[in-house]
C-alpha positions in Angstrom: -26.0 6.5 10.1 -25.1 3.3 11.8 -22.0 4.1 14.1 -20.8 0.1 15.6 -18.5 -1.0 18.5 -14.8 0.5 17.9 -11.7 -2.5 18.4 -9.2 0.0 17.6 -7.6 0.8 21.3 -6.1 4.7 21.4 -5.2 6.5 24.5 -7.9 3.8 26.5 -10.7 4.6 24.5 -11.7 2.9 20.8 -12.0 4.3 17.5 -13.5 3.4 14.7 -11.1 4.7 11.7 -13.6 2.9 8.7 -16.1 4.8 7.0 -18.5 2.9 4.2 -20.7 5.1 2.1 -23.6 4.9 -0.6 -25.1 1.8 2.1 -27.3 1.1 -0.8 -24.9 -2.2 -2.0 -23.9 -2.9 2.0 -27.2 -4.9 3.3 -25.5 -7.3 5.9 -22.1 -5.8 6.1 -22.1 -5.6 9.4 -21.1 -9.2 9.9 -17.9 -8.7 8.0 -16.9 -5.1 9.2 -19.0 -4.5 12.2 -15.9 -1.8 13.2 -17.5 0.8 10.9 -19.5 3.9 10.2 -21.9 3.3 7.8 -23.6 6.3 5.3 -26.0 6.4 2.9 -25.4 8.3 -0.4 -27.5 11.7 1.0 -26.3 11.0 4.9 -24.6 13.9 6.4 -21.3 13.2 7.9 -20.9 15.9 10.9 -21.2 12.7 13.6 -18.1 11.2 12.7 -14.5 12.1 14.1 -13.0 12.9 10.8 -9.1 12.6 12.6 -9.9 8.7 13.3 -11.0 8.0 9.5 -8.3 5.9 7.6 -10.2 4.2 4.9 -13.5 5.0 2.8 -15.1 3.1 0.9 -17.2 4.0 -1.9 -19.8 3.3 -4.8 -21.0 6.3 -6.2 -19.4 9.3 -4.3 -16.9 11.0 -5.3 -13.7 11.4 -3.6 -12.0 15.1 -4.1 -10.4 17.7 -2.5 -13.5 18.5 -0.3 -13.2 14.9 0.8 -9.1 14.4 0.9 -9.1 18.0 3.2 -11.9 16.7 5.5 -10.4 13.6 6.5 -6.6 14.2 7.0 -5.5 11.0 8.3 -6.8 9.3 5.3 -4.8 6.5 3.7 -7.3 4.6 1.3 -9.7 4.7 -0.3 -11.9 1.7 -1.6 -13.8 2.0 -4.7 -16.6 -0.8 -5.2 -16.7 -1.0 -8.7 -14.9 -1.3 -12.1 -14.0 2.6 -12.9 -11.9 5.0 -10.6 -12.8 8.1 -12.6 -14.8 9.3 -9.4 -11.7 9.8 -7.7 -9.5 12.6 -8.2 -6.0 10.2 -8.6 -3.6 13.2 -8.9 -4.6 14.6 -5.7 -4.6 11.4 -4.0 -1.6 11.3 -4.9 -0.2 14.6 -2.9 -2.0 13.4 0.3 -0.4 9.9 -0.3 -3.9 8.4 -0.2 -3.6 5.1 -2.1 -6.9 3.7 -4.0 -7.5 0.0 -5.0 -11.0 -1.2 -6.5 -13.3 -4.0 -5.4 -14.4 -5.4 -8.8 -16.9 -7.6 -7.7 -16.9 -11.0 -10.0 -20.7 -11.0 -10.0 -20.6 -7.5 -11.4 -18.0 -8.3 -14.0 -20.1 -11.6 -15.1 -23.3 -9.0 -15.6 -21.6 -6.3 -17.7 -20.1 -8.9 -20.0 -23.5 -10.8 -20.5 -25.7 -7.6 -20.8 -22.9 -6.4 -23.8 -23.0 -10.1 -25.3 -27.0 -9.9 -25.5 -26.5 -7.1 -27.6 -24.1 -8.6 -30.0 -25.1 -9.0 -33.8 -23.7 -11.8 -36.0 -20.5 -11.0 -37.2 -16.8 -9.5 -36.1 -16.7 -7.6 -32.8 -14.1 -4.9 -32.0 -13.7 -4.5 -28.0 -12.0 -0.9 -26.9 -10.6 -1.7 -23.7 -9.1 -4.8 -22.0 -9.9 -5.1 -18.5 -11.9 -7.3 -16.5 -15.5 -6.5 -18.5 -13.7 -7.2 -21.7 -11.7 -10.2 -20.9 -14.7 -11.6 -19.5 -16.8 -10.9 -22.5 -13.7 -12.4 -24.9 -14.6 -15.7 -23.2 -18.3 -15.6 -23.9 -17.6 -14.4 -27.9 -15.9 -15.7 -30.8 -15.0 -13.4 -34.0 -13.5 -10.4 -32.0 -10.2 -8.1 -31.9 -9.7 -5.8 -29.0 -7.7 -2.5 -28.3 -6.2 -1.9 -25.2 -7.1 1.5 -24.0 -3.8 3.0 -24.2 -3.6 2.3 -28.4 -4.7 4.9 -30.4 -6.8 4.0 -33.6 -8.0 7.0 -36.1 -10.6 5.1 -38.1 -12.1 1.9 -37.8 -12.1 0.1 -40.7 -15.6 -1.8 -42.2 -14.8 -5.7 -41.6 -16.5 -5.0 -38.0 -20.2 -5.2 -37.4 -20.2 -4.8 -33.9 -17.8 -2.6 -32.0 -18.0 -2.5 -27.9 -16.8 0.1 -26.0 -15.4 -0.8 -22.3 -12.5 1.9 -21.4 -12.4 4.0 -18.3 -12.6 7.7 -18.4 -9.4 9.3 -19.0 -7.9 12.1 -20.7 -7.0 9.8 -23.3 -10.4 8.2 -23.8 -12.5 11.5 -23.6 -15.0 12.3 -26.9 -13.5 8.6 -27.6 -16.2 7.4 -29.6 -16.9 10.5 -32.1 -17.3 11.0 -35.5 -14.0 10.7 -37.2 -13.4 7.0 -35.7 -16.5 5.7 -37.2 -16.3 7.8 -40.3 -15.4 4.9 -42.3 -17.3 1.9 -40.8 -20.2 0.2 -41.5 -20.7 -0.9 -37.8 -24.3 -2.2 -37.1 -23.5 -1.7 -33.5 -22.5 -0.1 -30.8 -22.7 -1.3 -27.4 -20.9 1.2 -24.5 -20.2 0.9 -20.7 -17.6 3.0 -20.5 -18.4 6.4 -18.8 -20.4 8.9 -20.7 -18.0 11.6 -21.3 -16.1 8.7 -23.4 -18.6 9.8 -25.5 -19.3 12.6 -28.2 -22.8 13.0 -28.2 -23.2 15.3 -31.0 -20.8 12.7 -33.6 -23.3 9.9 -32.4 -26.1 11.6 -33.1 -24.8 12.4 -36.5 -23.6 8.4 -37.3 -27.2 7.3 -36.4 -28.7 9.7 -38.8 -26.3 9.1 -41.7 -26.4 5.3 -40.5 -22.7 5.1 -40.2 -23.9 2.7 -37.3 -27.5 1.4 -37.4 -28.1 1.3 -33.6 -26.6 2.0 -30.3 -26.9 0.2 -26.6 -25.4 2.8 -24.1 -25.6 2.4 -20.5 -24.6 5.7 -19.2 -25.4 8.8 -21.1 -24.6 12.9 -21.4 -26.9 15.6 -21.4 -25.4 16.9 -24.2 -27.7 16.2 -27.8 -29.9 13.5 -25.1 -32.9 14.2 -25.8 -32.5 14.8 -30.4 -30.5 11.3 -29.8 -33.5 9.4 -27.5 -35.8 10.9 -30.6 -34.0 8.4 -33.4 -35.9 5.7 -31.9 -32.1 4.1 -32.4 -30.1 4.6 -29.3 -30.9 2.4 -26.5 -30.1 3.9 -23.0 -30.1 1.8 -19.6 -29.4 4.1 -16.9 -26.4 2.6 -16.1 -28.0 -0.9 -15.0 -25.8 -3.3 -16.9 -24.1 -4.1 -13.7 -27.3 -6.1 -12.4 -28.1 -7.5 -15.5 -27.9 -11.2 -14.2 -29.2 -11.5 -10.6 -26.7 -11.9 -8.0 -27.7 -14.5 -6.1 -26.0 -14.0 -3.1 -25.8 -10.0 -2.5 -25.1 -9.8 1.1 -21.9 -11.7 0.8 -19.1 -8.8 2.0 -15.7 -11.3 2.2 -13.9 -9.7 -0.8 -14.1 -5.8 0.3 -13.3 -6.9 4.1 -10.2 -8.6 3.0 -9.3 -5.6 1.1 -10.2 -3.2 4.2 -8.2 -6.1 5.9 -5.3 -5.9 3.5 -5.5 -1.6 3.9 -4.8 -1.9 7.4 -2.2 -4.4 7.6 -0.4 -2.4 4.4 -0.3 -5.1 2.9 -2.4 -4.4 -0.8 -2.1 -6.3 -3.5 -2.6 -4.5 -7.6 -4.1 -0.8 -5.8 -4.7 1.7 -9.1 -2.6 4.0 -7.0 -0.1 2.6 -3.8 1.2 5.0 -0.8 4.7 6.0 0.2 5.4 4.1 3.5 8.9 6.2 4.4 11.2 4.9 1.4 9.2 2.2 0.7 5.7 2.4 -1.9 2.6 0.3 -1.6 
């Protein structure tokens, strides 16, 4: 754990009321936040005064109840990276705990080119419309998305490719299953949405009755792994597609200090979920 000088003046002593974990994306953050306790992904926590903590940021952990009731002075939290489904929103909610993403552009570029890559000829359907997909709609030509908030029963046969990219909901959940590509003739499918978007026992039936001919996933369930690894036809990345294309400049912090920045002024732009400030929301 790196603990750095406090600027934040309370009762003439300072506090430091920022805590960054999973360090493993933070090489050189210290030159834009260096007001900040810093943990890695395993890195015990019992150190730092969990009344001073405002905002945590995160990439990997998850943000529950066992977090929310630790720290409960807690205001945001700051998730670096596309998906939110590591944080428990409703409860957020009741501590008034408001959540806004980093999304890093570089990221964003890599997803959308490591999809493209795995494009065949022909028409593309993209599930999902957020930053991945909007990105990949300018790299593509031949496509038709659905937001992630239609509902579609079957997809029909015009589309040789179809591209999953929806967060993990209770809408989205067992998503991609049997009945939706019961009538397709998709060649195939290319996924970075979350694995339980996923029905790992319909995919492993499509690929055998070669209702689709080959699948690129990049995060996968334990459920039917190892039979589906076995058809020699799904692909599985171990959730890498986000550092597909090198970033060539890694260390550069500026976008999640603003938003810390922003968090502590209360003045955040698009959160996923704001905070009650008296009347007002955020």
């Amino acid at each position: 754990m790196i603990c750095l000088t406090n600027k934040i003046k309370h009762f003439g002593k300072y506090i430091v009321n920022i805590l960054l974990k999973d360090k493993s994306d933070l090489v050189g953050v210290e030159k834009y936040i260096p007001n900040a306790y810093i943990l890695g992904a395993m890195e015990k926590a019992d150190h730092i005064p969990i009344n001073d903590i405002k905002i945590i940021s995160t990439k990997f952990s998850k943000v529950g109840k066992t977090t929310l009731d630790k720290y409960p002075n807690l205001e945001w939290v700051v998730y670096r990276g596309h998906g939110t489904d590591s944080i428990n929103l409703d409860l957020c909610k009741r501590h008034n705990v408001g959540v806004i993403p980093t999304k890093p552009s570089v990221e964003t570029d890599s997803c959308a080119q490591w999809i493209r890559d795995k494009l065949v000829d022909g028409k593309t359907l993209i599930f999902g419309n957020g930053d991945i997909s909007k990105r990949l709609q300018e790299l593509i030509d031949n496509y038709d998305v659905i937001d992630s908030k239609t509902k579609i029963d079957q997809i029909s046969d015009e589309y040789q490719n179809v591209v999953a990219c929806v967060p993990l909901n209770k809408s989205t959940k067992n998503m991609f299953n049997y009945r939706l590509f019961s009538s397709s003739k998709c060649r195939i499918l290319v996924s970075i949405s979350r694995a339980k978007c996923h029905d790992n026992e319909s995919l492993l039936r499509l690929l055998n009755e070669d209702k689709i001919q080959e699948i690129h996933i990049d995060t996968l369930g334990a459920e039917y792994k190892e039979e589906l690894m076995k058809t020699n036809k799904l692909h599985y990345y171990k959730h890498t597609s986000w550092k597909y294309i090198e970033n060539k400049n890694p260390h550069d912090h500026t976008e999640l200090k603003n938003i810390i920045d922003s968090c502590l002024s209360n003045d955040v732009s698009n959160p996923v979920l704001g905070r009650y400030y008296g009347r007002s929301f955020w």
